[in-house]
N, C-alpha and C positions, 0 to 999 in steps of 0.2 A: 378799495381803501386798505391802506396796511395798520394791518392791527399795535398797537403800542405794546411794545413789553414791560409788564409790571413788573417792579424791581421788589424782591423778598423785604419784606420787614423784618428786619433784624435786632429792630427794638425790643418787640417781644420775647426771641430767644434770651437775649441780655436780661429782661425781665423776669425772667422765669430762674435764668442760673441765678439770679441775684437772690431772691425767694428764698431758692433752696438751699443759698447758703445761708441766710439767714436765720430756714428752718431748723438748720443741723449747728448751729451757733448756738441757738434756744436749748436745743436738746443736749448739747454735749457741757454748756454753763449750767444745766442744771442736774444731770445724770454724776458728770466729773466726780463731784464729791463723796457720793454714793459710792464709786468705785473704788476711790483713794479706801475708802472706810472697810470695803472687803478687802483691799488689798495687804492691808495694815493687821489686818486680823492674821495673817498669816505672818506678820515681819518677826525677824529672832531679836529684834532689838527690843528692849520690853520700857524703857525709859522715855524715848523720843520717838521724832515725827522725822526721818530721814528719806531724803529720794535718789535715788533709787533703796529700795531697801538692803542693809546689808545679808541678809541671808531670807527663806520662806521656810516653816516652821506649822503641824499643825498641832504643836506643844498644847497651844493658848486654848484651844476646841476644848480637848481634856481635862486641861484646869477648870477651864468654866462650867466642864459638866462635869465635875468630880466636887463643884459647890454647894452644900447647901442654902445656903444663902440666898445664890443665883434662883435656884428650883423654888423655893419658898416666893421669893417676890414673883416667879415665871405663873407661878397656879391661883396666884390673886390677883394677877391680871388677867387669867384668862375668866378665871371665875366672876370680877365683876365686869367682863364686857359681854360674858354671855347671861346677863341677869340684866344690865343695860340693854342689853338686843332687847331681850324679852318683853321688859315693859315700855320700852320705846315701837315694838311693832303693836302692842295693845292697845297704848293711848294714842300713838301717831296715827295708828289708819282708822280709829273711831274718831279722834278730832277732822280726817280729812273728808270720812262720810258725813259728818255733823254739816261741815264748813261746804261741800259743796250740795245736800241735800235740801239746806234749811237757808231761807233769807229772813235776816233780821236788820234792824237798828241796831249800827256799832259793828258792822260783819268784819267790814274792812279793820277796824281799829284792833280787834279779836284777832285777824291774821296776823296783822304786825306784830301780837305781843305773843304768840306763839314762835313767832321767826326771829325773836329777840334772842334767847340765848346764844344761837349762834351768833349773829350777827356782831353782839356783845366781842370786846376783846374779854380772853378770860380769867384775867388776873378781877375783873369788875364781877364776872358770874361769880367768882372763887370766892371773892370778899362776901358777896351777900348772899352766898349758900352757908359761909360759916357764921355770920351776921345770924344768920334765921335759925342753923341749930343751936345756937349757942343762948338765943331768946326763949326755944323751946325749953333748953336746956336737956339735949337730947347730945347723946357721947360720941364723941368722934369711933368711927367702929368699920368695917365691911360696908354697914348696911351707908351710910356717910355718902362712902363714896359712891358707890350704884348710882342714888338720887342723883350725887353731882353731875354723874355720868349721862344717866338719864335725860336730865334738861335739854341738850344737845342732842343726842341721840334720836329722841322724840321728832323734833326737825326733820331729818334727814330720812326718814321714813313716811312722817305726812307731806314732802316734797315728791316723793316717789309715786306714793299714793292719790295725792290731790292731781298730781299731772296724768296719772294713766285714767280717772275719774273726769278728766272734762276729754279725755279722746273716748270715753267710752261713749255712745246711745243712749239717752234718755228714754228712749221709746222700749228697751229691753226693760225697762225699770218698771215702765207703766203696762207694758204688759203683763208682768208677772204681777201685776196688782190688780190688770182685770182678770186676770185668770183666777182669782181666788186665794191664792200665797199672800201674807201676811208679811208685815215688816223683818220677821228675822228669817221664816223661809225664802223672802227674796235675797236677801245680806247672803244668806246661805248658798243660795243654787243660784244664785245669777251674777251680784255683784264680788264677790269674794273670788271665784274661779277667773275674773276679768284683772281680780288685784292681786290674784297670788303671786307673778312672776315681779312685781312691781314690788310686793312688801317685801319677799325673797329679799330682792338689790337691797330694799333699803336696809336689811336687819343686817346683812352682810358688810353696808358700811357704815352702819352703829359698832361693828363689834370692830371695824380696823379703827375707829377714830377714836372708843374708846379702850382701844389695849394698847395705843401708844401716846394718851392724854397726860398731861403734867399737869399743866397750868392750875386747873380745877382740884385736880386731886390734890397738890400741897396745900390747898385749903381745908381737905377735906378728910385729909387720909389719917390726921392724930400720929398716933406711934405705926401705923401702919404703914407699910413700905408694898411698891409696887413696883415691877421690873422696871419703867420710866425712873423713879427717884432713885430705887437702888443705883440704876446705869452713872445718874448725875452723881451721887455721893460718890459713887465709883472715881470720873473724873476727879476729884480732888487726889486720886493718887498717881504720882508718876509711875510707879513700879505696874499697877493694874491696867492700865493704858489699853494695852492687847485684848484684856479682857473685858472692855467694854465695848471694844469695837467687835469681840466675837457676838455680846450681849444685843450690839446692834443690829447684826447680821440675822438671827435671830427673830429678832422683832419687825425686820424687812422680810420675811418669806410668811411671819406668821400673819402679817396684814394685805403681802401682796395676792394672797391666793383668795382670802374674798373679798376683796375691787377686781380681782379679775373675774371671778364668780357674776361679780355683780355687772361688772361689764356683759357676760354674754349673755345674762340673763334680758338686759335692754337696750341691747344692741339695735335691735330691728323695729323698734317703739317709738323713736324719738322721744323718749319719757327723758324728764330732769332726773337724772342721779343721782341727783344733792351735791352739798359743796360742801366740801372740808371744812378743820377748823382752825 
């Protein structure tokens, strides 16, 4: 019998180039803008948005770091998203030992309202943060914004954490609890070494979502300026142009280096991330 030749599918190839343009469509509509904004940072045109630029310049670098201005709002950003890290890796990975240790009546409803901030758009967190200090009658100040920051933050930490907590062995947990270890020698030597790589991620993208936060902070910040509002005020001048696209250049190396942090930290986990804001 003679065997029939099967003819290549060539569907599939077609399939695949199509993908891949599609992939690189995704990537280069959302990267594009990003690039314009370095690129601009170097234009000698300091008024307009022209293409091609008419000259490249690294004038604008200098001016912006020869600001005080710039510097001042750069150090209260960094300051309250490492004070946000902080108490967002505290209360996040204790609410996510609570949430997956203990079962109660209302659990589920308790998560929702932990995952709310985010979820929130934050012009609504913004209003009812300042809504609530302004009941306390507590001053717009540093400490203002932290909390604001915090709400959010808190999230993206017990996301990390509740996720590398249901991959971990409940049976390491009850062991250490026949062996005689007590509630915080097990937290200690068993559970914590299993969440360190996990709260890592998280605290690392507590501190990039809140050192380039607006939304929240214009509710929260009073007379206080932070490299995000400064940048916008900035905007309103034509002549500074340059200098907020260097501002932004800036605020893109000082967030991408912990999400990539946090990236290789749970790479190999399939742990949640967390999600932006």
């Amino acid at each position: 019998m003679r065997s029939k030749a099967i003819a290549p599918d060539r569907s599939k190839g077609s399939a695949s180039w199509g993908l891949k343009a599609a992939a690189w469509f995704g990537v280069l509509f959302l990267n594009l803008p990003i690039l314009f904004i370095v690129l601009y940072g170097f234009t000698t045109d300091d008024a307009s948005y022209t293409f091609p630029p008419p000259g490249l310049t690294t004038e604008w670098f200098v001016v912006t770091w020869n600001r005080p201005d710039f510097w001042a709002a750069f150090w209260l950003s960094v300051r309250v998203a490492f004070a946000a890290m902080a108490i967002a890796i505290v209360l996040g990975t204790c609410a996510a030992a609570a949430m997956y240790r203990f079962s109660f009546f209302g659990k589920e409803s308790v998560t929702l309202l932990i995952l709310l901030p985010i979820a929130l758009p934050g012009i609504i967190t913004g209003i009812s943060l300042r809504s609530a200090f302004a009941l306390g009658e507590i001053p717009f100040s540093y400490f203002t914004i932290v909390l604001g920051h915090a709400t959010f933050c808190i999230v993206v930490v017990y996301n990390n954490a509740i996720a590398r907590l249901r991959r971990s062995s409940p049976a390491l947990i009850e062991a250490s609890m026949d062996l005689g270890a007590n509630s915080f020698q097990t937290f200690r030597h068993v559970i914590l070494p299993n969440l360190a790589t996990a709260i890592l991620a998280g605290g690392m993208l507590a501190f990039a979502l809140s050192f380039d936060e607006i939304i929240v902070t214009t509710f929260t910040a009073g007379q206080q300026e932070t490299l995000p509002i400064w940048m916008f005020g900035e905007l309103a001048r034509p002549r500074q142009r340059p200098v907020t696209n260097v501002a932004a250049i800036f605020v893109m190396i000082i967030t991408f280096v912990p999400i990539l942090l946090a990236y290789y930290l749970t790479r190999d986990t399939d742990d949640v991330a967390g999600s932006g804001k």
